[in-house]
Every structure is written in structure tokens, then in C-alpha cells.
N, C-alpha and C positions, 0 to 999 in steps of 0.2 A: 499333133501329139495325141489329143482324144481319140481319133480314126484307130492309129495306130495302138493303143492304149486296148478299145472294143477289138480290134483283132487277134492280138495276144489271148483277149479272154476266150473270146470265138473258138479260139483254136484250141486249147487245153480243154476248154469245155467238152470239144471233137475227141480228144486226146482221152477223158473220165470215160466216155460214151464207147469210145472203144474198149478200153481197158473189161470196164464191167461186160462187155459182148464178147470178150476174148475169152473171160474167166470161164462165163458159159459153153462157148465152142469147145472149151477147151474138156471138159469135166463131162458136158451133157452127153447122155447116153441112152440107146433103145433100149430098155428091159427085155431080153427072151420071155418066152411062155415060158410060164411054171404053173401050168393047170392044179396038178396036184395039191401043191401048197405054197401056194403066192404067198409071201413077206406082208402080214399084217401089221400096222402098229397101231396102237389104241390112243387116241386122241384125247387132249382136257377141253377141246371147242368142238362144235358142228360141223357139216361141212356147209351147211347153207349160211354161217359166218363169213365164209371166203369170199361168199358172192361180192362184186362190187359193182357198179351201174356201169352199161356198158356191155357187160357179161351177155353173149348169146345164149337163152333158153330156149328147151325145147321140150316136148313131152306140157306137162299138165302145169303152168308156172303157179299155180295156188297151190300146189302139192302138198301134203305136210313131208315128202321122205323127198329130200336134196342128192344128188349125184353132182359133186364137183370136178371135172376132168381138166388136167393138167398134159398137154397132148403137143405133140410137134405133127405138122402136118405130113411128115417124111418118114415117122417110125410105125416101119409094118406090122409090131405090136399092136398101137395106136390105131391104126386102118382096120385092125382086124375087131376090138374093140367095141370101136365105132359102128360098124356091121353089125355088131351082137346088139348095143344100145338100140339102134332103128328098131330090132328087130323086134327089139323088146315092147318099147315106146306103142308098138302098132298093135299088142295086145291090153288086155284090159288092167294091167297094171299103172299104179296110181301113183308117178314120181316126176321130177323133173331134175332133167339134167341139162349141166350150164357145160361151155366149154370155154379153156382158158387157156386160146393160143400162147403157147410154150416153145418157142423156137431156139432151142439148143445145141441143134446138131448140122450146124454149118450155115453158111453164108445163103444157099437155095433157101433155105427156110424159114430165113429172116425176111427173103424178100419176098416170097409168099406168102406171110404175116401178112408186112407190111401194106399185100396188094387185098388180103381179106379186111383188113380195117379200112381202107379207103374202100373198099366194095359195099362197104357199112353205108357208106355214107351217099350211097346211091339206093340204098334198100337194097343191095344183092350179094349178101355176106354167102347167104343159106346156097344160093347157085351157084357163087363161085370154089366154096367150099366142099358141097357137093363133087367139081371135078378136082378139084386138087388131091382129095382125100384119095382118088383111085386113079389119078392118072402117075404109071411110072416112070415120067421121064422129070429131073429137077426143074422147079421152076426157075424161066430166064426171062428176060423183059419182052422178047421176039415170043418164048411161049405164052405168056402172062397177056399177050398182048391178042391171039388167037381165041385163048381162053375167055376173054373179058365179051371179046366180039360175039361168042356164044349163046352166053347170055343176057346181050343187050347193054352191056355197061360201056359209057363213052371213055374211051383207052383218054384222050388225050388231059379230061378228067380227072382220073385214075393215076396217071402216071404224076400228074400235078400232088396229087394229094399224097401219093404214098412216101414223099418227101417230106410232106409238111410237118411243123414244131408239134400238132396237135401226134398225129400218129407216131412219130419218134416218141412223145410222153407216155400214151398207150402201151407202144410195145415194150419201152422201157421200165413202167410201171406195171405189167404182166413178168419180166423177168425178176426185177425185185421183189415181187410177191414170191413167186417160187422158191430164189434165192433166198426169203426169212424164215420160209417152211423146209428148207436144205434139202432140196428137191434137185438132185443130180441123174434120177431118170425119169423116162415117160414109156408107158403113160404112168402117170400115179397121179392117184383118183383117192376121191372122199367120198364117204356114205355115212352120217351119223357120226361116232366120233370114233371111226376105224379109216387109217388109211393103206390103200391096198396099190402096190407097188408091181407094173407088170401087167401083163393080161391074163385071163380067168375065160374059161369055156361057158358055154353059154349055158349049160346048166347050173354050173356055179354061181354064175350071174344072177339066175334067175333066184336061184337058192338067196342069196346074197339081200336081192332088193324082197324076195318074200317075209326075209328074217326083217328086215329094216323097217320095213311096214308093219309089223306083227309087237315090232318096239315101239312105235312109237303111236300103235294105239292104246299099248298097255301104257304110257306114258300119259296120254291123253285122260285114258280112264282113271288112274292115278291122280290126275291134278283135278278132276271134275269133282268129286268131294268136297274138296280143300275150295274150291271155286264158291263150290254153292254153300258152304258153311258163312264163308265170309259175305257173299250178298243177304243171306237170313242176318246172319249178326246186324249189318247194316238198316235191313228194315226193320228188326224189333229195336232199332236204338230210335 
């Protein structure tokens, strides 16, 4: 009766796990470009609030200016993006940006998550991600499996893990995040306490992160006063 009793729960459990993955299949959606005038919304948090342990970063992780990316590894927005961020990253600009596998738009891209979180855990997130991000064909366990061979990660590994209760928490704890921030497309990205919905040219990009640095050393310089008041007060006490 206990066996049978764990089964029942097993399965509804199966049964919540779908339901919340269907809601996303169902709603999630690629943003077209609107270089022009991307859909801003102005935020009451950071975006380096979002961050949560776990998070791949990349660029400067001491940064003071946060790029939070919200990204399915399947939307051509997304890839296109992605390109402009590298591209950016590789000049002397001074930000870090996280990404937060968002897999929304269908079942390929759940399972290519799931294959970059277990690549985590081999140390080759950044390789495997690297081909996913520009290979156009959906990821499948045959392809996933080629892929993995590429760069050194042991499929049989891999294939263990990306079933595992730890990576189902993972990707399901990436989708509730999105789902609290009512994040029904990608990419949508955070910078400061703007979020920008869609992809942006890479001059506006640039535009984008020059303004977000330029805030937040007037912000720095701003609090440095107030800083050094309160350590005087302290040693004349």
C-alpha cells in the first residue's frame, strides 16, 4: 500500500511538472527585432538581483553594470543577441553578463537546457553552448550526442545527468523565475532597472551599456560623500 501510495505521488508530481512546462510551451515566444524602439519597462530592482548561484557569467563578474539574459537557446532574436554581447564583451567595456537558460518554445529546447546544465557539471557549459547557440538544426539525443563528442564531454555521463532530480530543480527553478517576472518572450534582458524586451542593434547595445555605466558611476559618486561623512562622524565619536 506505501509502494502504491509513493506512486500516486510520483506521478501527479509528473503530472504539476508538465502542467507548469505546458503553460510555457504554450505562451513562450521569440521577440522579432524592433531595433528602433524595443519595449522598455522600467524596473523597482536591479538586474544583478536576478542573479542566483548557479548563473553562468561572463565578461568582468566584479563588474559594477549587471546584463541579466533571459534567452531560449532556439530563438534567432536570442542568437543574434548573443553575437552582439561577445562582441561587445571583447572590447574595453566594463559589465558582466549572466545567462538564464529560458526554454519556452518547445520540447528541442527543454532538452537542450537540460543537456547544458548537465555539461555544467562536467565544466563545459561555455562549449557546449557555444554550438547550440548557432547550430540550426533542433537539438535530439542522436544530435546532442555528436555534439557532446566535440567537445570532450562523456555522453553516457551526460545523458545520466540530464535526467537527474538536481537538473529537473534547475530548469524548473529557471522557468519560475521567468514565470514571477511574467516573461512570455525572449530574449528579455535586464540592465539596471530597465527591462528591454526583444533584440536591439549593436549600436544601441552599445549606446545601452555606455548609458548604464555612466549611471551607475554617478550613483557611485553620489553615495561616496554620504560614505565618507558617516566614517568621519564615526572617528570624531
Amino acid at each position: 500500500m506505501k509502494s502504491r501510495t509513493v506512486n500516486i505521488l510520483a506521478f501527479a508530481g509528473g503530472i504539476a511538472v508538465a502542467v507548469v512546462g505546458g503553460h510555457f510551451l504554450l505562451h513562450g515566444k521569440a521577440k522579432p527585432a524592433n531595433n528602433g524602439n524595443p519595449p522598455i519597462i522600467h524596473t523597482a530592482f536591479t538586474a544583478a538581483s536576478l542573479m542566483r548561484p548557479g548563473d553562468p557569467v561572463y565578461g568582468n563578474p566584479k563588474a559594477d553594470v549587471t546584463v541579466v539574459d533571459f534567452y531560449d537557446i532556439r530563438c534567432p532574436p536570442c542568437r543574434r543577441m548573443n553575437l552582439r554581447f561577445n562582441k561587445l564583451m571583447l572590447t574595453n567595456h566594463d559589465f558582466r553578463y549572466v545567462a538564464v537558460d529560458y526554454p519556452i518554445l518547445g520540447k528541442p529546447s527543454t532538452l537542450g537546457t537540460r543537456a547544458l546544465f548537465a555539461a555544467a557539471r562536467q565544466h563545459k557549459y561555455r562549449a557546449l553552448r557555444h554550438i547550440l547557440m548557432r547550430q540550426k538544426r533542433k537539438p535530439t539525443l542522436s544530435l546532442l550526442k555528436k555534439d557532446a563528442k566535440k567537445v570532450g564531454i562523456d555522453w553516457a555521463t551526460l545523458k545520466t545527468d540530464m535526467n537527474s532530480p538536481a537538473i529537473t530543480a534547475r530548469l524548473q527553478g529557471n522557468l519560475a523565475r521567468g514565470h514571477d517576472l511574467g516573461l512570455k518572450y525572449v530574449p528579455s534582458w535586464y540592465i539596471g532597472h530597465q527591462r528591454i524586451i526583444g533584440s536591439i542593434s549593436y549600436a544601441d547595445l552599445v549606446k545601452t551599456i555606455d548609458h548604464a555605466e555612466a549611471a551607475q558611476k554617478q550613483a557611485d559618486q553620489a553615495a561616496a560623500p554620504n560614505a565618507n561623512a558617516g566614517t568621519n562622524a564615526g572617528t570624531k565619536g
